[in-house]
C-alpha positions as CSV (number, residue, x, y, z in Angstrom):
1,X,-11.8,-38.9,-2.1
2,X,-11.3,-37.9,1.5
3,X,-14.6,-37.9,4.0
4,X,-15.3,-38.0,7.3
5,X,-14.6,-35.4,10.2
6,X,-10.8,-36.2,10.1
7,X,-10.4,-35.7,6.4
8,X,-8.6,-32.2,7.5
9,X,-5.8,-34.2,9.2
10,X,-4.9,-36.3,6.8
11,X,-2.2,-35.4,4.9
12,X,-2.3,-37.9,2.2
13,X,-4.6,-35.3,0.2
14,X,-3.7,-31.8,-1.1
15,X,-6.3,-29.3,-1.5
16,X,-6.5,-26.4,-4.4
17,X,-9.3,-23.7,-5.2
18,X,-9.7,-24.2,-8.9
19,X,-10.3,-20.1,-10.0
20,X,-11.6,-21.5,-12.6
21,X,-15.3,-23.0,-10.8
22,X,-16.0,-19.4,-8.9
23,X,-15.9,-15.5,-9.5
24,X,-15.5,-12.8,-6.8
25,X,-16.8,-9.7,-6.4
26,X,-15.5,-7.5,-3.8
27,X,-17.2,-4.7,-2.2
28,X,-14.9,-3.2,0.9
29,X,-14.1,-5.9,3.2
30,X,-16.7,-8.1,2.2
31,X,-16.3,-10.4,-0.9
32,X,-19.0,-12.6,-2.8
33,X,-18.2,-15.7,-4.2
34,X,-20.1,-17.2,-7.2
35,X,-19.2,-21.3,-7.4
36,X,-20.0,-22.4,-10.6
37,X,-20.2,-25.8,-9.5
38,X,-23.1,-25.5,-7.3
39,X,-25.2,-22.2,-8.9
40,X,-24.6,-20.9,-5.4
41,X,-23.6,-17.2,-4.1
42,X,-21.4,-16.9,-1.2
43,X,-20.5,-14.0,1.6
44,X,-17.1,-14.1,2.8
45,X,-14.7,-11.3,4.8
46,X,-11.2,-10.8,3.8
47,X,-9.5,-14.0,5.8
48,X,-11.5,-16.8,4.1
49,X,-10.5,-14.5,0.9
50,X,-6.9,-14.4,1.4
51,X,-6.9,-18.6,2.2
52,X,-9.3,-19.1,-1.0
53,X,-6.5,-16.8,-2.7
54,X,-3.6,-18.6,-1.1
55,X,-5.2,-22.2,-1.9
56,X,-5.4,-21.4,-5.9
57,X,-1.9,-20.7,-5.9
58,X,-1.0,-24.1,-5.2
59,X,-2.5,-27.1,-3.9
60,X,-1.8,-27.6,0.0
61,X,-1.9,-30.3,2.6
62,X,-4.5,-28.5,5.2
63,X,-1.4,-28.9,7.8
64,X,0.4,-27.0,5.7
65,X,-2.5,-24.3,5.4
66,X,-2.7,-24.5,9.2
67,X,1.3,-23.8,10.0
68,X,1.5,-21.0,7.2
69,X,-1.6,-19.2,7.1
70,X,-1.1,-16.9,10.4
71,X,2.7,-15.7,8.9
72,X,0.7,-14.8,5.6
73,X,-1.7,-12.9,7.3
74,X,1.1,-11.2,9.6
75,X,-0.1,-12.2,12.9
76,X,1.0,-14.5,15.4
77,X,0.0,-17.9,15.9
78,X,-1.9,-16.6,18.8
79,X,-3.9,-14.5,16.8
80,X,-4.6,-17.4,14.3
81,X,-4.7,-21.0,15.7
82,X,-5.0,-24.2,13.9
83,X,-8.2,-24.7,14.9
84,X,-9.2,-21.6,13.6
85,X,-7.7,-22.0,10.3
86,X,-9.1,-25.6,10.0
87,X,-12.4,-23.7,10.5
88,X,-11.9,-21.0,7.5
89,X,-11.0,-24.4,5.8
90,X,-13.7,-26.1,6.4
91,X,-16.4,-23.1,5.3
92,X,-14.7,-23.1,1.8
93,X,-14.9,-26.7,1.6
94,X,-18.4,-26.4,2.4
95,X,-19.3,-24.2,0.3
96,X,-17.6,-26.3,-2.4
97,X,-14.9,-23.8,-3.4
98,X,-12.1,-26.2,-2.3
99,X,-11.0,-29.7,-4.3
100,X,-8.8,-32.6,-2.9
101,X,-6.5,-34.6,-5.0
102,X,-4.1,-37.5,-3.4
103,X,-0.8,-36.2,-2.4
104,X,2.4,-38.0,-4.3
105,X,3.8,-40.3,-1.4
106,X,7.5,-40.7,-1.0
């Protein structure tokens, strides 16, 4: 299991959201998110949504996440850098929403 402050550039792990260890509610822009896991309530706006969304549909190396994520969300990668998407990342793996698994190696 990955650890350590450059797990999120390591791309010998993919990453999922496993829908089946939290519940959302949403209310406007703002969404809580029960995990399961940890008994714990979380309060999140509609981009950390949209990656917790993108990251059940399959699981992703957080490079990918970090090149993709800005032409999901329509906006430039100006509007949306790496270190900002690392950042998203790293609140849902926080909050322990987000699972690694090792990556198949070619």
């Amino acid at each position: 299991m990955p650890q350590g402050d450059k797990i999120y550039d390591d791309d010998r792990w993919l990453w999922y959201a496993d829908q089946g260890h939290f519940s959302v509610q949403t209310l406007g822009d703002i969404s809580y998110v029960y995990c399961r896991r940890s008994g714990s309530t979380h309060v999140f706006n509609l981009v950390s949504i949209e990656m917790l969304r993108y990251l059940s549909e399959a699981p992703r190396r957080v490079s990918e996440l970090a090149e993709n994520f800005p032409d999901m969300l329509g906006v430039s990668r100006e509007e949306c850098p790496r270190g900002f998407v690392k950042r998203i990342f790293a609140e849902l793996d926080d909050a322990g929403l987000v699972t690694a698994r090792p990556a198949r190696q070619a």
